[in-house]
DSSP file (Angstrom, degrees, kcal/mol; ACC not computed):
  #  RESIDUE AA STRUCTURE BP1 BP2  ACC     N-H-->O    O-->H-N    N-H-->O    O-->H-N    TCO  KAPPA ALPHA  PHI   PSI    X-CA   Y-CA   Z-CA
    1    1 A X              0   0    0      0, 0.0     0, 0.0     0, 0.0     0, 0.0   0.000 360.0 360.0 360.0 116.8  -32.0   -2.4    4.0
    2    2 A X        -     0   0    0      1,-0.0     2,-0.4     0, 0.0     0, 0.0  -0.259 360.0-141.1 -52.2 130.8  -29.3   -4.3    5.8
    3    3 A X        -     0   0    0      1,-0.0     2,-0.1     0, 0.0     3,-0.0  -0.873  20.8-116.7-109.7 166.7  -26.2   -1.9    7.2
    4    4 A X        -     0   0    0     -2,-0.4     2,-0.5     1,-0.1     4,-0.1  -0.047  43.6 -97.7 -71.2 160.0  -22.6   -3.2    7.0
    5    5 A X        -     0   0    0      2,-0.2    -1,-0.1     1,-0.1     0, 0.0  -0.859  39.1-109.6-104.9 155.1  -21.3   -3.5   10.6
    6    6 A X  S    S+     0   0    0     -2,-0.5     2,-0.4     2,-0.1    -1,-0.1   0.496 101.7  65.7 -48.0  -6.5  -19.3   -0.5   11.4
    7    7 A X  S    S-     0   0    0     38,-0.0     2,-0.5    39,-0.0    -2,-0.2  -0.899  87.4-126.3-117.3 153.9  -15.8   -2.0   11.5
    8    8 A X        -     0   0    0     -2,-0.4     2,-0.3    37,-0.2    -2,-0.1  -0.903  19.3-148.5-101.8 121.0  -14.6   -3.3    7.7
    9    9 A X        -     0   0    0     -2,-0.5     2,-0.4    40,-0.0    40,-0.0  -0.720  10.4-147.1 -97.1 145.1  -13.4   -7.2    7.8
   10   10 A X        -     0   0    0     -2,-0.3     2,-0.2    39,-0.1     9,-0.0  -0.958  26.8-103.1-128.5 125.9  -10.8   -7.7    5.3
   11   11 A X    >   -     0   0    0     -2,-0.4     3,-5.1     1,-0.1     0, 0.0  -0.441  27.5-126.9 -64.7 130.5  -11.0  -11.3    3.7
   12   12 A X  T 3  S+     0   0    0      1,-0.3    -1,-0.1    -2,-0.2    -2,-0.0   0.683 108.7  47.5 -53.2 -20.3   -8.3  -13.6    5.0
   13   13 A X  T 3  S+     0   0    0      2,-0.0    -1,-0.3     0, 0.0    -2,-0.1   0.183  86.7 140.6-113.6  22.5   -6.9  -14.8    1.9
   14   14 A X    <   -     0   0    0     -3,-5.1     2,-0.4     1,-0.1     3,-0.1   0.118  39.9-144.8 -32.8 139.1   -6.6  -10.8    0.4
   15   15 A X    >>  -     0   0    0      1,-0.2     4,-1.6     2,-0.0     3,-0.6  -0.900  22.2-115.7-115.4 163.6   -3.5   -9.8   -1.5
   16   16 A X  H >> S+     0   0    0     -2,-0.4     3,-3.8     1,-0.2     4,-1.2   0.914 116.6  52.9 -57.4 -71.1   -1.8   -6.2   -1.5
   17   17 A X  H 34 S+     0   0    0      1,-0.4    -1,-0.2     2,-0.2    -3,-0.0   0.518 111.6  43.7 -77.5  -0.4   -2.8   -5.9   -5.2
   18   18 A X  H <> S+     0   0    0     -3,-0.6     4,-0.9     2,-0.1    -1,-0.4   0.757 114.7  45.4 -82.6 -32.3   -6.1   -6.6   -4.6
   19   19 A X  H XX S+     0   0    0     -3,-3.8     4,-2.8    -4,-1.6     3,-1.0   0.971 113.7  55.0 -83.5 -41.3   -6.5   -4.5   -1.7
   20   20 A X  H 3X S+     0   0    0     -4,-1.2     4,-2.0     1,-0.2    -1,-0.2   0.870 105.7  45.8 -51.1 -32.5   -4.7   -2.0   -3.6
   21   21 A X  H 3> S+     0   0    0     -5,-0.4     4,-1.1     1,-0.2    -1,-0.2   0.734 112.0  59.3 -92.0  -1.7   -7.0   -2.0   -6.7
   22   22 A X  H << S+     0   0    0     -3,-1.0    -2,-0.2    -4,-0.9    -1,-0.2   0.750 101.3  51.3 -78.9 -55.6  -10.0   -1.9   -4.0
   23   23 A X  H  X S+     0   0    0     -4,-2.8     4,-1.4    -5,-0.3    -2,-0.2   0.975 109.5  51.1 -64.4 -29.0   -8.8    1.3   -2.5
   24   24 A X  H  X S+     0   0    0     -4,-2.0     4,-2.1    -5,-0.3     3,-0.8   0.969 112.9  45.4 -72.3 -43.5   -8.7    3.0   -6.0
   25   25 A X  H  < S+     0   0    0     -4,-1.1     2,-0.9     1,-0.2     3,-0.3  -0.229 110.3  51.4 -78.4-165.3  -12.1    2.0   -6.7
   26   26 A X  H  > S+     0   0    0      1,-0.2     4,-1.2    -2,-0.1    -1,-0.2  -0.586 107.6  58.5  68.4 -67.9  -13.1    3.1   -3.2
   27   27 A X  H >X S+     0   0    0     -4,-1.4     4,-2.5    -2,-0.9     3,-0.9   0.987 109.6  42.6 -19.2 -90.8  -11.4    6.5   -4.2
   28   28 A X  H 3X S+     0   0    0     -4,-2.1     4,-1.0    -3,-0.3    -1,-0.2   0.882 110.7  51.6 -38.2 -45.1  -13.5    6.8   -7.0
   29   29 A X  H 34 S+     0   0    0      1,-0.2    -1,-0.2    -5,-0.2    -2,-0.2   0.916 106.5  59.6 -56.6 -43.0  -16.7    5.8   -5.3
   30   30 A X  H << S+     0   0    0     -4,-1.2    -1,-0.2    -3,-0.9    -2,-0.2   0.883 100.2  53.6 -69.2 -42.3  -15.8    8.4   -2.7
   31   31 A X  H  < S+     0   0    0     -4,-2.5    -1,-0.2    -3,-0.1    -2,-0.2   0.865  78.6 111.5 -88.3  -1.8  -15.8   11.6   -5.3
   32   32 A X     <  -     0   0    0     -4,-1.0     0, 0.0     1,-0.1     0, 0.0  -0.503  60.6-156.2 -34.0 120.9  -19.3   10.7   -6.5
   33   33 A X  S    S+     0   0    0      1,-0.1    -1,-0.1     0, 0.0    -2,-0.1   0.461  86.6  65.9 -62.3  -3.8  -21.2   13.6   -5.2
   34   34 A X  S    S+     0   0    0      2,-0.1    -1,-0.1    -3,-0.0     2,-0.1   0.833  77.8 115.4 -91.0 -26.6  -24.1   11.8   -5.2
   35   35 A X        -     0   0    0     -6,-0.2     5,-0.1     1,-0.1    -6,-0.0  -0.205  65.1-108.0 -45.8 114.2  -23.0    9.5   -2.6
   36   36 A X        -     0   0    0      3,-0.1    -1,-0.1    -2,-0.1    -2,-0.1  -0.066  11.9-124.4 -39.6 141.9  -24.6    9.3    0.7
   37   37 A X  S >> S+     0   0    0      2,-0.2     3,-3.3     1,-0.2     4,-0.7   0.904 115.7  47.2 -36.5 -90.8  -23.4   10.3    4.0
   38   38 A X  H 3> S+     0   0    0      1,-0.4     4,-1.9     2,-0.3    -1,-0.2   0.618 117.8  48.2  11.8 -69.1  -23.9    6.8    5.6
   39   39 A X  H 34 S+     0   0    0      1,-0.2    -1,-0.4     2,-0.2    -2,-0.2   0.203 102.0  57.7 -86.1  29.2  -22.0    5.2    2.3
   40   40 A X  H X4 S+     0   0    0     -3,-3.3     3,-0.8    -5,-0.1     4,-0.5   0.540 108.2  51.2 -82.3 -44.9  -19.4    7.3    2.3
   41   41 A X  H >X S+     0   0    0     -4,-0.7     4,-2.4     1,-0.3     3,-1.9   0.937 106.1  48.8 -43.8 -56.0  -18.6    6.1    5.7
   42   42 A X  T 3< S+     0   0    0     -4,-1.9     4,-0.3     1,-0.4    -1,-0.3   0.376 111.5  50.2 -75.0  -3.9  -18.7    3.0    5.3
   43   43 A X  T <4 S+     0   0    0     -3,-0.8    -1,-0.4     2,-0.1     4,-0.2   0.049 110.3  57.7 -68.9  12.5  -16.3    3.4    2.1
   44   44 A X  T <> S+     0   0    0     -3,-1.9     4,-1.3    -4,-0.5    -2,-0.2   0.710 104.1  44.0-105.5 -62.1  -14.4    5.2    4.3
   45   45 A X  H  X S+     0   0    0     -4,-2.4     4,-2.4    -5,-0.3   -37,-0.2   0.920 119.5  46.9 -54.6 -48.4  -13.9    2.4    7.2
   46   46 A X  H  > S+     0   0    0     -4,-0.3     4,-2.1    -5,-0.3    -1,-0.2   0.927 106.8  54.8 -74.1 -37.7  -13.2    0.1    4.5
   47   47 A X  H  > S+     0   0    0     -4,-0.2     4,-3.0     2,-0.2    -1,-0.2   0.886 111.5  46.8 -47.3 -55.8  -10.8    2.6    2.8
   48   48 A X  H  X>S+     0   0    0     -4,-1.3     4,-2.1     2,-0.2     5,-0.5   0.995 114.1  49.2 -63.4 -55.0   -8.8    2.8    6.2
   49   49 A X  H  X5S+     0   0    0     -4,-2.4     4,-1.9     1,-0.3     3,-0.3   0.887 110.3  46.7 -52.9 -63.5   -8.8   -0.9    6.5
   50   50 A X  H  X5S+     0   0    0     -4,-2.1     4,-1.9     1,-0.2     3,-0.4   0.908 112.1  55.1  -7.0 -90.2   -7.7   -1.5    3.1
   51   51 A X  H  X5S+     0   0    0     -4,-3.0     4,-0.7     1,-0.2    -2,-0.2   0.671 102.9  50.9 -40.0 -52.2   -5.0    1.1    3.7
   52   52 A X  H  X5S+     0   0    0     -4,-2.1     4,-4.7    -3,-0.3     5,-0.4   0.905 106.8  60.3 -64.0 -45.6   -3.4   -0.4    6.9
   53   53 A X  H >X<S+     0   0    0     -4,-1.9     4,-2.8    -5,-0.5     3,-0.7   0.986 107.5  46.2 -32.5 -74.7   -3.1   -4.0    4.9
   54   54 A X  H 3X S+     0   0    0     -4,-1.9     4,-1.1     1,-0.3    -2,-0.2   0.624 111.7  51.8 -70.7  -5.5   -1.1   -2.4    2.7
   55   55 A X  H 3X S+     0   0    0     -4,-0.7     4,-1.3    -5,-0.3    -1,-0.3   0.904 110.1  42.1 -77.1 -52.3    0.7   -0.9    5.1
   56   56 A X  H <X S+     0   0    0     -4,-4.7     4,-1.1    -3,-0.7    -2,-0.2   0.656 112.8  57.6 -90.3 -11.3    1.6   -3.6    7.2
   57   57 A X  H  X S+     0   0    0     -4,-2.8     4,-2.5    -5,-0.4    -1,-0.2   0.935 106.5  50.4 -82.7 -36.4    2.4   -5.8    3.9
   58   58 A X  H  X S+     0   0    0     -4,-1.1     4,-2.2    -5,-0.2    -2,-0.2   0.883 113.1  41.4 -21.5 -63.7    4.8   -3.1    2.8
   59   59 A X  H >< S+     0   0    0     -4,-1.3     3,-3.1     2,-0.2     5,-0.2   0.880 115.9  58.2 -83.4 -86.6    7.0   -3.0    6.6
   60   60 A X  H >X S+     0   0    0     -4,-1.1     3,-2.3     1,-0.4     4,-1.4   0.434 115.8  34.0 -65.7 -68.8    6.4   -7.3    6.3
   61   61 A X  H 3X S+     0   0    0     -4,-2.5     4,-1.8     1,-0.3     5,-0.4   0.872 116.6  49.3 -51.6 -34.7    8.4   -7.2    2.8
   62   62 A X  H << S+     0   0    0     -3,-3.1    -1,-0.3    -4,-2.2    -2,-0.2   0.463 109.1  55.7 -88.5  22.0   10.7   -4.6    3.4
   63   63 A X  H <> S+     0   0    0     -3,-2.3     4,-0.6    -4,-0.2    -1,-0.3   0.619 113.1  43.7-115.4 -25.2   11.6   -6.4    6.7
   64   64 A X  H  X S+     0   0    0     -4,-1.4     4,-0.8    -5,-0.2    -2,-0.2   0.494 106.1  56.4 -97.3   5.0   12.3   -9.5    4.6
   65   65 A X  H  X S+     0   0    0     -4,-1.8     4,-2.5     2,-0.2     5,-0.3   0.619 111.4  48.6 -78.1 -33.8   14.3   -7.6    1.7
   66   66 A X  H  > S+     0   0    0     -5,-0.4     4,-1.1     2,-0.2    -2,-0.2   0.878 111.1  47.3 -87.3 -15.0   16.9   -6.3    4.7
   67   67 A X  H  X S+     0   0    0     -4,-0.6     4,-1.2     2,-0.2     3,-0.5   0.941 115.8  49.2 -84.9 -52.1   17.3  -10.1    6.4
   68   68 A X  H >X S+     0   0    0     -4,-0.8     3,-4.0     1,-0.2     4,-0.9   0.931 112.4  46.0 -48.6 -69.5   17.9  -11.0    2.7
   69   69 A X  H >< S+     0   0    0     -4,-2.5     3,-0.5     1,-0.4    -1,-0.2   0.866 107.8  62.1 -23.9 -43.4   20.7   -8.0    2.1
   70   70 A X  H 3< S+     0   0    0     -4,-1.1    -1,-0.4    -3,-0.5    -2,-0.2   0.670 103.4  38.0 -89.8  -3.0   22.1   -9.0    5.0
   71   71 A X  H << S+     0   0    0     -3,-4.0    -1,-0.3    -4,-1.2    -2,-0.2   0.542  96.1 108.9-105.9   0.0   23.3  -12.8    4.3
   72   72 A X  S << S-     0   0    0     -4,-0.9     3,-0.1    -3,-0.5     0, 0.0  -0.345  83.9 -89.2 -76.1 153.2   24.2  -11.6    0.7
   73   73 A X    >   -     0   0    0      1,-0.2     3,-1.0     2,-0.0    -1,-0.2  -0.153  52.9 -83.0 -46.3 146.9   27.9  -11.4    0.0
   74   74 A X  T 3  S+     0   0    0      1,-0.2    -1,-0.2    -3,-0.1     3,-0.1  -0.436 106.0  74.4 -42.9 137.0   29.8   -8.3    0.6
   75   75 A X  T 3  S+     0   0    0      1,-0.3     2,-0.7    -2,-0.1    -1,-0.2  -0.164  73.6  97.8 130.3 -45.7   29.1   -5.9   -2.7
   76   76 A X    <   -     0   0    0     -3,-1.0     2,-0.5    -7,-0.1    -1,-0.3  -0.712  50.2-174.0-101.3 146.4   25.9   -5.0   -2.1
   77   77 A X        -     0   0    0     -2,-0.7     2,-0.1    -3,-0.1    -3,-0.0  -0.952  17.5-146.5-134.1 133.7   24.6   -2.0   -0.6
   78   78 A X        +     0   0    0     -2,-0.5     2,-0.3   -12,-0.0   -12,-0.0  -0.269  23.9 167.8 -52.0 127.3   21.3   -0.3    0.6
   79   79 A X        -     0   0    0     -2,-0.1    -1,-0.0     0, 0.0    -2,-0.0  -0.981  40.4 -86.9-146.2-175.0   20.7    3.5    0.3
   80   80 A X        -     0   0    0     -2,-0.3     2,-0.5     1,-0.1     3,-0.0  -0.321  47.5 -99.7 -66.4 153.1   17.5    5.5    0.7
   81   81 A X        -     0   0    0      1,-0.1    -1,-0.1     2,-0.0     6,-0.1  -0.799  35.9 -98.3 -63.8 127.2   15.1    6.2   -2.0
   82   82 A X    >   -     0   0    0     -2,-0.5     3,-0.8     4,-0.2    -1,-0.1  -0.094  34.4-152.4   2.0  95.6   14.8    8.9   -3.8
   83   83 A X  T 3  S+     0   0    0      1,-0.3    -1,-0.1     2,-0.1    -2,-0.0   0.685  95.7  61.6 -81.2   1.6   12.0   10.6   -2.0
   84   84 A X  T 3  S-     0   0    0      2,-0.1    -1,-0.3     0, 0.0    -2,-0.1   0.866 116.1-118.0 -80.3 -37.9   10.8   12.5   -5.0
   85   85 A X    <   +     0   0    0     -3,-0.8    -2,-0.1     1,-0.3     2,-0.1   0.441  64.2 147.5 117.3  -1.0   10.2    8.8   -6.5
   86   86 A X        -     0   0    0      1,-0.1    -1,-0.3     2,-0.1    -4,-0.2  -0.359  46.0-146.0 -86.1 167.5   12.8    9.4   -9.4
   87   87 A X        +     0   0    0     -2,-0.1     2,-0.3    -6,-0.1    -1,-0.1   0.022  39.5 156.9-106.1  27.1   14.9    6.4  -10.8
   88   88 A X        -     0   0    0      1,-0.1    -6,-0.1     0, 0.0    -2,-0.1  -0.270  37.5-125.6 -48.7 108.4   17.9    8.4  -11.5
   89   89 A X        -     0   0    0     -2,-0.3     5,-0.1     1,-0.1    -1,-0.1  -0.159  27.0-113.2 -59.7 135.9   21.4    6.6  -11.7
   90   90 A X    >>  -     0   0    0      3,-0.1     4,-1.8     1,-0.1     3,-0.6  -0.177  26.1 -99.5 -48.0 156.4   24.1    7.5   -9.8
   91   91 A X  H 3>>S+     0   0    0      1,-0.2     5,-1.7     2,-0.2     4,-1.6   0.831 122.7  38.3   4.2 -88.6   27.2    8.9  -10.8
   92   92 A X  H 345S+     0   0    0      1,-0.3    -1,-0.2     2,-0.2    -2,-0.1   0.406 108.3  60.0 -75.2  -6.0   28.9    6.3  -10.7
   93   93 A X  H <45S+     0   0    0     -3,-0.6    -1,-0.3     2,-0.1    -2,-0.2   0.762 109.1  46.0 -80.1 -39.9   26.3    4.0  -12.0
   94   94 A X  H  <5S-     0   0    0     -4,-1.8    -2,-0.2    -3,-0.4    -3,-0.1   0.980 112.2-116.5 -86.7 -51.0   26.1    6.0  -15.4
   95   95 A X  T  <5       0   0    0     -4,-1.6    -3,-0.2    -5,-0.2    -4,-0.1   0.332 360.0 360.0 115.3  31.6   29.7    6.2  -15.7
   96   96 A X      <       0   0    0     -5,-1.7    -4,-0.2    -6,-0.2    -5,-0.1   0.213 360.0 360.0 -97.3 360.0   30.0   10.0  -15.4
């Protein structure tokens, strides 16, 4: 039986939502009980790999949403997300 080499190579032409719909199944693979040490690592490496992709494709966009913001007309403005994740209008957005 052939092993995977210990470090995970992530195909060049990957997209976040593919690497995203890889880690879920990855996730799943991982709560199999029945799953081997040995392949759990190596979903494990790959899991991490995966994860840092999506990491760095995240800070890439959100580095090119604030150079967009910032040549836009006066009018718009940036504030933090909601860290709970909810979409609740402001105030002054509902008209309350």
């Amino acid at each position: 039986m052939a092993r995977a080499s210990s470090k995970a190579s992530l195909p060049k032409n990957l997209t976040f939502e593919a690497a995203l719909a890889r880690l879920q199944e990855i996730v799943e693979e991982l709560e199999d009980p029945e799953k081997g040490l040995e392949a759990s690592l190596e979903l494990f490496e790959e899991g991490v790999a995966l994860s840092r992709f999506c990491r760095g494709k995240i800070d890439e966009i959100q580095k090119r949403v604030e150079v967009v913001l910032k040549e836009t007309p006066e009018g718009f403005a940036t504030r933090e997300l909601d860290a709970t994740g909810g979409d609740e209008p402001d105030e002054e957005e509902s008209g309350a």
